[in-house]
N, C-alpha and C positions, 0 to 999 in steps of 0.2 A: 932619314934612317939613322943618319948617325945618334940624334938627339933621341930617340928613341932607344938605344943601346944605350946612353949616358944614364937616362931615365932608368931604365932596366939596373943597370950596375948599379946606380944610387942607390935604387930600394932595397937591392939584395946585401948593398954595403949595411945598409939601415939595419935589415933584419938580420945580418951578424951579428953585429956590433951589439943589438939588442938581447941576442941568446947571450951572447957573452957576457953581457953586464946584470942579465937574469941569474944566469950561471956562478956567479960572481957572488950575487948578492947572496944566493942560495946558501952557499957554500958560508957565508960571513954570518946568515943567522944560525947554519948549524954551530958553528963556533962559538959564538955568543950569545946565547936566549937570549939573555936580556935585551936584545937589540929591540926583539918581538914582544916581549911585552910593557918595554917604554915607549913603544911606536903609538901614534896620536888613535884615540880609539873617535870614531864617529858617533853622538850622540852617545856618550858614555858604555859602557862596558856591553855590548848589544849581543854579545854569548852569551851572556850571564845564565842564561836558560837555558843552557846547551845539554847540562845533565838532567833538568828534570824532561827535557824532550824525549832521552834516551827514555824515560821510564813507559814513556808511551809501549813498547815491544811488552807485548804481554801474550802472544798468539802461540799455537803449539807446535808451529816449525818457526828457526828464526833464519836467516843468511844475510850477511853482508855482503858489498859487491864494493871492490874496493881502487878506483879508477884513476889510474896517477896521469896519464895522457890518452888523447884521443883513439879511437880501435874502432873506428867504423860502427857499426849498428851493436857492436857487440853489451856495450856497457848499459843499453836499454834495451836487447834482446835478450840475455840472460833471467833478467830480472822479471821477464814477461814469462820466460818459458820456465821459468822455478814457479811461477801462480798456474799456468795455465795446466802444466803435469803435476802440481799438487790436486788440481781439481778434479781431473782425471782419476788422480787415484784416493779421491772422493772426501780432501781437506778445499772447504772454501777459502777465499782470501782473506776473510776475517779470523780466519786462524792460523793465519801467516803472516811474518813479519819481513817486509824486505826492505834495511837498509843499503840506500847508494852514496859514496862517499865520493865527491867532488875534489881530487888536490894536486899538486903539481900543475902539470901542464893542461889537464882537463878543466882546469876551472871556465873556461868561457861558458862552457854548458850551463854553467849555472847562472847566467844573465840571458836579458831579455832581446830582440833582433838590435834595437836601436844600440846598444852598444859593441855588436859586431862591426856595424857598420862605421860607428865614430873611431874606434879604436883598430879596428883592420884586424881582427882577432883571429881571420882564418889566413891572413901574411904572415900572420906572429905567432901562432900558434900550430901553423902547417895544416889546415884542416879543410880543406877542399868542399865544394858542394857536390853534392853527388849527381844532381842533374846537369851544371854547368860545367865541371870538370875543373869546375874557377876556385880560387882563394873561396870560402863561404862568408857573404854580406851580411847572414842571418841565422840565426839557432835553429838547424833543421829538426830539432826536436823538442820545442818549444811551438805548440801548437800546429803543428804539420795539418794540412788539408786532407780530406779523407781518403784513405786508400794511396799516400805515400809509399807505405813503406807492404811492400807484397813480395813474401818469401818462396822461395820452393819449396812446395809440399806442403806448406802452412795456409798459402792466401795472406791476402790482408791483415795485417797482424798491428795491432795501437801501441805504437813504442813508444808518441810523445810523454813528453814529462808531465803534462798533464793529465794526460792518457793514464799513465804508472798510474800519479797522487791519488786520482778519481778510482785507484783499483787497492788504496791504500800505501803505496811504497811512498817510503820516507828518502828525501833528499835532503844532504849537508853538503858543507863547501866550507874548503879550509882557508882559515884565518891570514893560515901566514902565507899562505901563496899569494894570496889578495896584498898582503903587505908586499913582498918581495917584488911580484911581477907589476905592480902599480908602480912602484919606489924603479924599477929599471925601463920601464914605460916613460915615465917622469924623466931620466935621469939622458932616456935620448931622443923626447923630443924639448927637452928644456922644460917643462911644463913643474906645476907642483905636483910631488908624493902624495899630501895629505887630501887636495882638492880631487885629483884621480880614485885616488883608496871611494872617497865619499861616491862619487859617480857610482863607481860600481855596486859600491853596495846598495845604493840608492835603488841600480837596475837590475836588481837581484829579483828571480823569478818569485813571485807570490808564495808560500809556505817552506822557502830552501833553508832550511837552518845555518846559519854561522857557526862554525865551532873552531877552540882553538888551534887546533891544528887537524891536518887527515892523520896522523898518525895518534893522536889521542884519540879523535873518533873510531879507529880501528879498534884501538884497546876499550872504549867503553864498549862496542857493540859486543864485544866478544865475551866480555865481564855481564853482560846481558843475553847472553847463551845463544848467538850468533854463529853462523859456522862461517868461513871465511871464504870469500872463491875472491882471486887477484882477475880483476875486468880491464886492464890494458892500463 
């Protein structure tokens, strides 16, 4: 029992020590950009597309959803119920445009299970599974089995991300959180920055755009006639 408490404290010493040093670094690239954009880019400049992605939004409703940390169902609940009451009131999905911006502390979302699991993303990033009430091993929103996620007064409702993409919603994921929270990942389990950075992005869900920051992404969606709703 005892080694079991030792165990316990260890991890929760781990996952302070890791907010802090995320915290830390936050705070050090607001201060100095440049930190972010001399940081090692992975196979060369891999935003570089990040603006003409944005040009895709050409639909006649637009909104952003703009997701700094985890908020339960809500940052793929939103995004369902702005297509599903535009239909309603008789605009299809193809003339809507729903971006979802990925940054801060929400970025696990945008990787695929096998790096939940390698990197303990729901230890680190406080994100529980909703069936097991545990740390989450895996993207509950990243390909969910059917009939996961069933609402009051809705029913069964397709929140997965692929779910969205397949209904048109565009997903991004910011640059410099990847930097940040990789580089303080690194920094406490000893490991390298740049080999971490690469993983992730490696295990980045199928069609998630890189862009350089969530907060440039906010500003192009909106410079693209975006309306803004803050998703947690």
């Amino acid at each position: 029992m005892q080694q079991d408490d030792r165990n316990s404290s260890s991890r929760r010493g781990f996952l302070g020590t890791l907010a802090t040093g995320a915290a830390a670094l936050g705070a050090a690239a607001l201060v100095s950009p440049l930190n972010l954009s001399a940081a090692p880019e992975i196979g060369g400049n891999y935003y570089a597309d990040a603006d003409e992605w944005f040009s895709k939004i050409k639909g006649k409703h637009r909104i952003v959803f703009d997701v700094t940390k985890p908020n339960g169902l809500m940052p793929f609940a939103w995004p369902r119920v702005f297509l599903v009451t535009n239909a309603a009131t008789g605009t299809t999905d193809k003339d809507c445009n729903v971006v979802v911006i990925l940054r801060h502390e929400s970025i696990p979302y945008a990787m695929q299970h096998e790096l939940w699991a390698k990197y303990k993303f729901g230890e680190v990033f406080k994100i529980d599974d909703e069936a097991t009430k545990a740390p989450a091993v895996r993207n509950q929103f990243w390909k969910p089995a059917p009939g996961t996620f069933n609402l009051p007064g809705f029913g069964v409702v397709p929140l997965g991300i692929n779910e969205l993409q397949e209904s048109g919603v565009m997903f991004c994921v910011c640059n410099a959180a990847l930097t940040v929270y990789s580089a303080a990942v690194a920094g406490m389990t000893k490991g390298n920055a740049e080999e971490i950075k690469k993983d992730w992005v490696a295990g980045l869900i199928p069609g998630i755009q890189v862009v350089p920051s969530g907060v440039w992404a906010v500003g192009r969606a909106q410079e693209h006639g975006c309306a803004y709703c803050f998703a947690g």
